[in-house]
Rosetta silent file (secondary structure, phi, psi, omega in degrees, C-alpha in Angstrom):
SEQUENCE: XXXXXXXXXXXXXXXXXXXXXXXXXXXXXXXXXXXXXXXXXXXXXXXXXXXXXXXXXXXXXXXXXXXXXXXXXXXXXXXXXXXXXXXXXXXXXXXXXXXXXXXXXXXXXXXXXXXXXXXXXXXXXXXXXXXXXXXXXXXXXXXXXXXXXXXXXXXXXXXXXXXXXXXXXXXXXXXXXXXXXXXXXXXXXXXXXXXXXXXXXXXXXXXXXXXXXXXX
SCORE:     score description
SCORE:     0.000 S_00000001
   1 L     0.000  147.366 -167.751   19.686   36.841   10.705 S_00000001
   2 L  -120.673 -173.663 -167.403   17.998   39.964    8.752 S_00000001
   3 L   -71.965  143.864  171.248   16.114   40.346    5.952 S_00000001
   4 E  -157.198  174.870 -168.206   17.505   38.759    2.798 S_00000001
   5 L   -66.901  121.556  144.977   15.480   38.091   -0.864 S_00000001
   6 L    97.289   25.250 -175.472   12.608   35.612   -0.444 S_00000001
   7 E  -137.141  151.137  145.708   13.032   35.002    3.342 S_00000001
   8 L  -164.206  143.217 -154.151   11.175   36.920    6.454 S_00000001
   9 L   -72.864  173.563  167.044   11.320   36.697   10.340 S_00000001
  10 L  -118.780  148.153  175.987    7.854   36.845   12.051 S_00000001
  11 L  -103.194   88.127 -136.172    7.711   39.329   14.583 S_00000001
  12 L  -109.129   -4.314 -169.579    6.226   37.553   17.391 S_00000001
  13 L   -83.633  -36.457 -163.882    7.543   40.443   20.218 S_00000001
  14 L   -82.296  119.508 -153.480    5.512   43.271   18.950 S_00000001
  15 L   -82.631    2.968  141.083    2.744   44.465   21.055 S_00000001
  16 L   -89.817   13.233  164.510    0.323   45.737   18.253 S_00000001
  17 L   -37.226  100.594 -178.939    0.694   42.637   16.300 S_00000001
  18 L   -59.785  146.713 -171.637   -2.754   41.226   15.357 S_00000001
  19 L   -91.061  130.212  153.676   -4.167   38.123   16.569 S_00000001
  20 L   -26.352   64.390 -170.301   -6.302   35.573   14.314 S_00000001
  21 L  -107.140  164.962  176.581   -9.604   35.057   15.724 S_00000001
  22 L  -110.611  123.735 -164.000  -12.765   33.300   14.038 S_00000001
  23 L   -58.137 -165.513 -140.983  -15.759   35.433   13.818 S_00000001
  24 H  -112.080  -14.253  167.640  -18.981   34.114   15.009 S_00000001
  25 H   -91.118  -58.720 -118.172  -19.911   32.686   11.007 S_00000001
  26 H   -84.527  -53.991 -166.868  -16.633   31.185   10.902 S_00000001
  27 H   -70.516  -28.116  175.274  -17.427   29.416   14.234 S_00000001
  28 H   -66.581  -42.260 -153.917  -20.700   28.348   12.901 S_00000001
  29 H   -93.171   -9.494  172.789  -19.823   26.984    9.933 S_00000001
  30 H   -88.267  -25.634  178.182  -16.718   25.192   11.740 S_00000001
  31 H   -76.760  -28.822 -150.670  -19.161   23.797   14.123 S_00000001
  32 L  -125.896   43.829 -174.839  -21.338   22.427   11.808 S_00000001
  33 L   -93.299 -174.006 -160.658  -19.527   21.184    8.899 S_00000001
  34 L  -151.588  -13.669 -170.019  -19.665   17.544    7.861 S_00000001
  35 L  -109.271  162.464 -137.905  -17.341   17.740    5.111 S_00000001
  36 L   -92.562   28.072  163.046  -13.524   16.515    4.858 S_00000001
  37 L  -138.339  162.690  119.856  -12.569   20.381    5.849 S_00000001
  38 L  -139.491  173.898 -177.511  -13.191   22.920    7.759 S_00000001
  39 L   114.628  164.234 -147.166  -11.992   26.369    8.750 S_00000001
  40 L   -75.760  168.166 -144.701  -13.125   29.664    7.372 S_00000001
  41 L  -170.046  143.790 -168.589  -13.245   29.724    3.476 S_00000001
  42 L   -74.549  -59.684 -129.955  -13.118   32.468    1.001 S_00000001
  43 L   -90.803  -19.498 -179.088  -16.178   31.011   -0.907 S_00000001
  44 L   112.091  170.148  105.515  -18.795   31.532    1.961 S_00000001
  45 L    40.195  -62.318 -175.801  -20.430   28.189    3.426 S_00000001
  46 L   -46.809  134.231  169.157  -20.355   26.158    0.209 S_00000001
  47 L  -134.650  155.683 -178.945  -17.844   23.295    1.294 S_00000001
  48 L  -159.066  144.952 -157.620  -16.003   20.398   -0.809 S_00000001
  49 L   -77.164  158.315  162.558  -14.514   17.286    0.264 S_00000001
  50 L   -78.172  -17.102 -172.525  -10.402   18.120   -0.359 S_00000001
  51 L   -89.689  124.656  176.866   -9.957   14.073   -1.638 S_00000001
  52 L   -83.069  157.659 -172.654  -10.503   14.430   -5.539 S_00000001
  53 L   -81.653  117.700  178.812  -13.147   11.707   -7.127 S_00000001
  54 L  -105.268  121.035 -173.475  -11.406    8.844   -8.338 S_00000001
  55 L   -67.962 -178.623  168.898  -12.201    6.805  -11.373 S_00000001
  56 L   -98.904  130.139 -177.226  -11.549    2.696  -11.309 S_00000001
  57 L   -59.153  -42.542 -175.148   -8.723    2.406  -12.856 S_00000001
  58 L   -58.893  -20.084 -170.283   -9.143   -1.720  -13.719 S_00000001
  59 L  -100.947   19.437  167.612  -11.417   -0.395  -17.119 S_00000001
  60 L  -113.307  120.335  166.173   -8.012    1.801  -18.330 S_00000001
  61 L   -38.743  144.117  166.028   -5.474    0.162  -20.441 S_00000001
  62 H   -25.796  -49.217 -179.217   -2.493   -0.226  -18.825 S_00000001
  63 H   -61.274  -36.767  156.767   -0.365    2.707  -20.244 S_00000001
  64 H  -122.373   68.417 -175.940   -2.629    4.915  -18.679 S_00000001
  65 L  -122.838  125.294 -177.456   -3.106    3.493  -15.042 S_00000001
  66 L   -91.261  136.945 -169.958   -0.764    5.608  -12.339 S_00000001
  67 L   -70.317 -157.856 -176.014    0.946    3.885  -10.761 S_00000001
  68 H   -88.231  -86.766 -157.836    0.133    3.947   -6.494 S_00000001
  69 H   -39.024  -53.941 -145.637    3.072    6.856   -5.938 S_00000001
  70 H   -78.437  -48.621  167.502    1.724    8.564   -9.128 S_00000001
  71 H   -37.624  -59.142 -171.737   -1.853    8.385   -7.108 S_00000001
  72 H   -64.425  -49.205  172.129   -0.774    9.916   -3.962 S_00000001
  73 H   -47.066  -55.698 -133.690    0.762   12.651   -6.111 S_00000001
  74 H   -90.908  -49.310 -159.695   -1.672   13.705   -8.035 S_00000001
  75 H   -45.376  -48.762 -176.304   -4.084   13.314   -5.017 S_00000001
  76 H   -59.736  -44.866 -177.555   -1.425   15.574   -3.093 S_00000001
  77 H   -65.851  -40.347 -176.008   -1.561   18.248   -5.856 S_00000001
  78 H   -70.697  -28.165 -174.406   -5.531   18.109   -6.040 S_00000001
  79 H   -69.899  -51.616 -179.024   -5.370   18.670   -2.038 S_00000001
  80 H   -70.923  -33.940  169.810   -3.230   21.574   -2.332 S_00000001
  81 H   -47.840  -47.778  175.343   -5.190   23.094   -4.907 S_00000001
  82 H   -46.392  -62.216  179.380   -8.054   22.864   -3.124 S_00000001
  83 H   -24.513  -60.400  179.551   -6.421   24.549    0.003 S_00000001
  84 H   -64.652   -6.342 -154.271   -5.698   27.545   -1.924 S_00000001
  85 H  -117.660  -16.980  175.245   -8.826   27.920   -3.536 S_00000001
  86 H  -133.611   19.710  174.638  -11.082   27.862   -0.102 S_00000001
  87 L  -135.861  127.548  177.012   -8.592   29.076    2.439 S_00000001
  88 L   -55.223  -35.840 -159.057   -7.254   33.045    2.970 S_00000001
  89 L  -147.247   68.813 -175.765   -4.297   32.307    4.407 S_00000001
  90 E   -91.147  156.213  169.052   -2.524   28.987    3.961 S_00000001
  91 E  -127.422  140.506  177.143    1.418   28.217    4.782 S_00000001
  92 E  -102.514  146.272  172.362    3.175   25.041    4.502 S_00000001
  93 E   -73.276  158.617  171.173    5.901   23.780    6.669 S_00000001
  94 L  -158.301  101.445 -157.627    9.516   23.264    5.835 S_00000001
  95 L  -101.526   13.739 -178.334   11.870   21.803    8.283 S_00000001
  96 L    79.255    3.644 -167.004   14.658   20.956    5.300 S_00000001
  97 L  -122.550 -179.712 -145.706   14.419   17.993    5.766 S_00000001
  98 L   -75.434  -12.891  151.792   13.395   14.924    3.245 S_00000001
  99 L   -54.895  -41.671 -179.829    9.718   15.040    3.875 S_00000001
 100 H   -93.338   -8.722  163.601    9.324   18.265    3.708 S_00000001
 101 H   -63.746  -17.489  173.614   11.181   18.488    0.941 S_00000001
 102 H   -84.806  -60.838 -175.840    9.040   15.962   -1.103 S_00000001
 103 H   -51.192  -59.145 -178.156    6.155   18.701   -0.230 S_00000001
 104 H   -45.842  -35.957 -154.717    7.915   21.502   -1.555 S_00000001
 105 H   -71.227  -70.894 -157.544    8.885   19.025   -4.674 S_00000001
 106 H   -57.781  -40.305 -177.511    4.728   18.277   -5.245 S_00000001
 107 H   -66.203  -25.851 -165.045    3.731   22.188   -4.509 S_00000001
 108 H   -77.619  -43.139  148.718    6.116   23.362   -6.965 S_00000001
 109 H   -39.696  -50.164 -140.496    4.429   20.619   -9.549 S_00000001
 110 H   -69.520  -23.175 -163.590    0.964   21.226   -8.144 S_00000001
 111 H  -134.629    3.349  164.020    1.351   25.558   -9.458 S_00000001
 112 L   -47.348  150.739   -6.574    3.771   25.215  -12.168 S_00000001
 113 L   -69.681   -0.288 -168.007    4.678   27.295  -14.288 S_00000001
 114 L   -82.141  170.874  157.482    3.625   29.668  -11.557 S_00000001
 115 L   -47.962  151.669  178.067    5.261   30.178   -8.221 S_00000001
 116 L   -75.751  118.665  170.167    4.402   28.131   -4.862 S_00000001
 117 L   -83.184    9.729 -172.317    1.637   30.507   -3.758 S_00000001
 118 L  -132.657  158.643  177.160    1.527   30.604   -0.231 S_00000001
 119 L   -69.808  143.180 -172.646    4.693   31.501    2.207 S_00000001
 120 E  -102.544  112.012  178.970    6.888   28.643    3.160 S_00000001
 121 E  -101.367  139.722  164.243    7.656   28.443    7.354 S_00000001
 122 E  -116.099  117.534  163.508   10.732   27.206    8.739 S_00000001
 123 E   -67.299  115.630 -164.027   10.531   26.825   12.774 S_00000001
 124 L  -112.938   97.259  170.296   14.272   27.444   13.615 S_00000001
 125 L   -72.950  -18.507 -173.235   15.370   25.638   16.900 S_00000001
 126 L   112.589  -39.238  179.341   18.602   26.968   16.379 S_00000001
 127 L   -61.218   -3.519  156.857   20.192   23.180   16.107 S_00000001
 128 L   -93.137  166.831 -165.787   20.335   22.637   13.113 S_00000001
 129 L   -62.792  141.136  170.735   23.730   22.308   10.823 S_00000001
 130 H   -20.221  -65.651  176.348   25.281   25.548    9.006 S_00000001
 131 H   -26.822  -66.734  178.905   24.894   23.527    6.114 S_00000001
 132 H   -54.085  -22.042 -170.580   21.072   22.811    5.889 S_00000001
 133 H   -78.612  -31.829 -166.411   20.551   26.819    6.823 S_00000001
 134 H   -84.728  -36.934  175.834   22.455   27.478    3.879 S_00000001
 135 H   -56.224  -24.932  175.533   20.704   24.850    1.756 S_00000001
 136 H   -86.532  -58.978 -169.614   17.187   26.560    3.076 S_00000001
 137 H   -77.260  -67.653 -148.820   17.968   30.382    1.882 S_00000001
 138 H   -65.898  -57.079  174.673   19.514   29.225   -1.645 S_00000001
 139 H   -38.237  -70.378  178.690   16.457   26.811   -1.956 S_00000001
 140 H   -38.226  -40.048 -158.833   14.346   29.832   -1.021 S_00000001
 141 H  -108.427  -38.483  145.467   15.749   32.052   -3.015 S_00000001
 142 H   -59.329  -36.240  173.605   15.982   30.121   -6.632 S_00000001
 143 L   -90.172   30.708  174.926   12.436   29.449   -6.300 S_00000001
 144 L    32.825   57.561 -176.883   11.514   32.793   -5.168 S_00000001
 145 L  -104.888  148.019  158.685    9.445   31.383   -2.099 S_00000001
 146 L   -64.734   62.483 -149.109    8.208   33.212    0.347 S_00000001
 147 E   -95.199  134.661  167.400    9.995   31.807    3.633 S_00000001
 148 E  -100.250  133.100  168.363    9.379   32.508    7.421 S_00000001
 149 E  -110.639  120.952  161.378   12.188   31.787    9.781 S_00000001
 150 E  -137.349  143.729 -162.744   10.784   31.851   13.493 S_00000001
 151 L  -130.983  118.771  160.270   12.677   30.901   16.496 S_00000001
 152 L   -39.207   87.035 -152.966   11.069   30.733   19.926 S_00000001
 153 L   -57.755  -62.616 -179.864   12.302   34.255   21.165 S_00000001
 154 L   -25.327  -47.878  177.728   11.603   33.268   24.859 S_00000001
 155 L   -53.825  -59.639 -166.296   13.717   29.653   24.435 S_00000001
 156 L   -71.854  -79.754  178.041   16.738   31.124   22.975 S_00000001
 157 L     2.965  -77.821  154.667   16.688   33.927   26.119 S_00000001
 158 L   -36.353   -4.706 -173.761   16.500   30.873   28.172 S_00000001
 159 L    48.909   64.319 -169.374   18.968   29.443   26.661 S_00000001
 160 L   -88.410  132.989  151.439   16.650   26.326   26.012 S_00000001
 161 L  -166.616  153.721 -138.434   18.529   22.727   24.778 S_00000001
 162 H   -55.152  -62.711  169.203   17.995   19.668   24.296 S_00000001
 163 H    -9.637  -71.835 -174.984   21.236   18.854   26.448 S_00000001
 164 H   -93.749  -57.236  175.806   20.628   20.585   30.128 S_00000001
 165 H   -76.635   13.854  176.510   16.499   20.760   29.693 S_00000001
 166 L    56.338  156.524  175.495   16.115   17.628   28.281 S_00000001
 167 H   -68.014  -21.305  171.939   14.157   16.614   24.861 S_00000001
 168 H   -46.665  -86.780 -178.135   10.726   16.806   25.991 S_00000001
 169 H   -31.536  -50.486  164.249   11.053   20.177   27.139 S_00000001
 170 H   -38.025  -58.323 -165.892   13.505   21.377   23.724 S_00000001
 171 H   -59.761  -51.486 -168.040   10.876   20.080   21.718 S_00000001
 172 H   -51.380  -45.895 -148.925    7.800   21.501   23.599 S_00000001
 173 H   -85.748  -62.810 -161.145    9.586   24.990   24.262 S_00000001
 174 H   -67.064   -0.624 -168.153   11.735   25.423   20.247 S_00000001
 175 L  -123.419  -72.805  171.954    9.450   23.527   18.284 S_00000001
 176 L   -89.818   16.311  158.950    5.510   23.432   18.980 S_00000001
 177 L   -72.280  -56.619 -154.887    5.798   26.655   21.327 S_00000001
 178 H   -58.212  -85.193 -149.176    7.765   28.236   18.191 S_00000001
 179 H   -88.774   22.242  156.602    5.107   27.485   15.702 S_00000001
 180 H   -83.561  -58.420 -179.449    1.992   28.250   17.387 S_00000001
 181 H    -8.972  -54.327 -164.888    3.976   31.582   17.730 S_00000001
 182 L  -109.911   25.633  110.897    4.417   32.152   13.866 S_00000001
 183 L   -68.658  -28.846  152.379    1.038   30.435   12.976 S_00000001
 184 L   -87.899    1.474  178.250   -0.853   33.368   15.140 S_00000001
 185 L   -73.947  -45.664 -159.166    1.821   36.265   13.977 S_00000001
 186 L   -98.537   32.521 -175.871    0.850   35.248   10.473 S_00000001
 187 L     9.069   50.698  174.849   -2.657   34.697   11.352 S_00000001
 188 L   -56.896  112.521 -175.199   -2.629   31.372    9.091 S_00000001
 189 L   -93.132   -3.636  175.217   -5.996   29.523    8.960 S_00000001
 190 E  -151.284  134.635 -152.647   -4.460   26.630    7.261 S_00000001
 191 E  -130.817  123.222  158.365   -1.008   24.476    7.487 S_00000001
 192 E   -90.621  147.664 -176.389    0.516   21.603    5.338 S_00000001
 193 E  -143.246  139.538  174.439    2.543   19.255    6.707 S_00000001
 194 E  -119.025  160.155 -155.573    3.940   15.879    5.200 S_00000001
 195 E  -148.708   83.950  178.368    3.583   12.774    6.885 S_00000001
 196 L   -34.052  -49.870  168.005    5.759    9.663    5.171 S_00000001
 197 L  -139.717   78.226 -174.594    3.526    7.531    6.788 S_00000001
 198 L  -119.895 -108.208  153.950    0.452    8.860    5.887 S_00000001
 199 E  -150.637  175.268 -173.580    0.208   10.354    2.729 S_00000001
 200 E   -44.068  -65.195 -150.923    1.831   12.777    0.916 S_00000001
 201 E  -165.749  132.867  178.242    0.704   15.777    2.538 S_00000001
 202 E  -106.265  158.102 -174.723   -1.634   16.613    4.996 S_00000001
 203 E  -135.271  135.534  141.833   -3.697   20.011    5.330 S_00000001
 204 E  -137.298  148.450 -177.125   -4.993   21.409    8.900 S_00000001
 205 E   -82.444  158.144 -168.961   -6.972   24.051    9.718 S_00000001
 206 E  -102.518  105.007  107.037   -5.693   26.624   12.120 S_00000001
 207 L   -36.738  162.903 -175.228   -7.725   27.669   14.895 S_00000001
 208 L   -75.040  -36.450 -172.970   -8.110   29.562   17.973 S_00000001
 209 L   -79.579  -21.969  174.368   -8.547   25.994   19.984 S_00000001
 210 L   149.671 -127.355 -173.712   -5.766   24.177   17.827 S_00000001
 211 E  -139.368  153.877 -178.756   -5.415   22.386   14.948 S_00000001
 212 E  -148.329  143.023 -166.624   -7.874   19.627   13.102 S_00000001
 213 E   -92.089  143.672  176.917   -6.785   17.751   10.253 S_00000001
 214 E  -107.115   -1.857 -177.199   -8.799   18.669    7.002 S_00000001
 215 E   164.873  134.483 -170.775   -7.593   16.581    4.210 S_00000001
 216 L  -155.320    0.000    0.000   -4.883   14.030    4.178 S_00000001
């Protein structure tokens, strides 16, 4: 698939491609934080919990008491705000399907009238239906999001599926091979993900060593 408006591949083949690493403050301040984040941070040192400060609710008349979903939202919008505001390079996932689709729903709240400000990744096993592919660029492309498609180049060579290599292996090789792949092309230090039964949306920082959840 080639370049089209508001979509681009990561180029995970090309031998000058730069790698992510965390300098030696980055590692400090990742060693020693205490607070309900970490990973390197535009602001310097200075850290803040990602969970916004909640009033009690029982002293508000009724009319304006949110309801529990109306909670998690707005919590999920103060989390993403946050993200952006103390991380260089956040991306959020988007696998099309109704979770992540609820994320996209809350980011597009969370920066209205403005644009979703960080690039939107899809990890592309190849398996999923024409439909949903098509439903992914036209999604992409009225909201003028920035979308990564990346496909484990090595898998599809292999011909990797679920079928003859079983699902462990499918998953392992097209799915979390694929997106450490396109989380170091696009040297991301921080990833959203939603998690149904969790909360709305979770943020982890990106590392050299893996991933740690930062705000959920």
């Amino acid at each position: 698939m080639g370049r089209t408006l508001g979509k681009r591949r990561c180029d995970c083949q090309s031998p000058g491609r730069p790698r992510w690493r965390r300098s030696a403050s980055d590692e400090a301040r990742h060693s020693g934080s205490t607070a309900g984040w970490a990973g390197p941070s535009r602001h310097g040192p200075t850290r803040r919990s990602l969970h916004p400060v909640s009033a009690p609710t029982a002293t508000l008349p009724p009319e304006l008491r949110l309801t529990h979903l109306r909670q998690l939202e707005a919590e999920a919008i103060h989390i993403m705000r946050e993200v952006v505001s103390q991380f260089e390079r956040p991306v959020m996932m988007y696998s099309i399907g109704k979770d992540s689709s609820v994320l996209l729903h809350v980011a597009r709240k969370a920066f209205f009238p403005g644009k979703v400000p960080f690039p939107v990744l899809h990890v592309d096993t190849t398996w999923k239906f024409r439909e949903m592919i098509e439903f992914r660029d036209r999604t992409a492309a009225e909201l003028g999001l920035d979308l990564i498609v990346h496909t484990n180049p090595d898998g599809v060579a292999d011909g990797i599926n679920p079928f003859d290599h079983g699902s462990r292996n499918y998953t392992d090789i097209m799915k979390t091979q694929a997106l450490k792949q396109a989380l170091d092309a696009g040297r991301f230090d921080a990833a959203r993900v939603a998690d149904r039964r969790r909360r709305v949306v979770d943020c982890i920082a990106v590392g050299e060593h893996g991933f740690q959840h930062v705000g959920e």
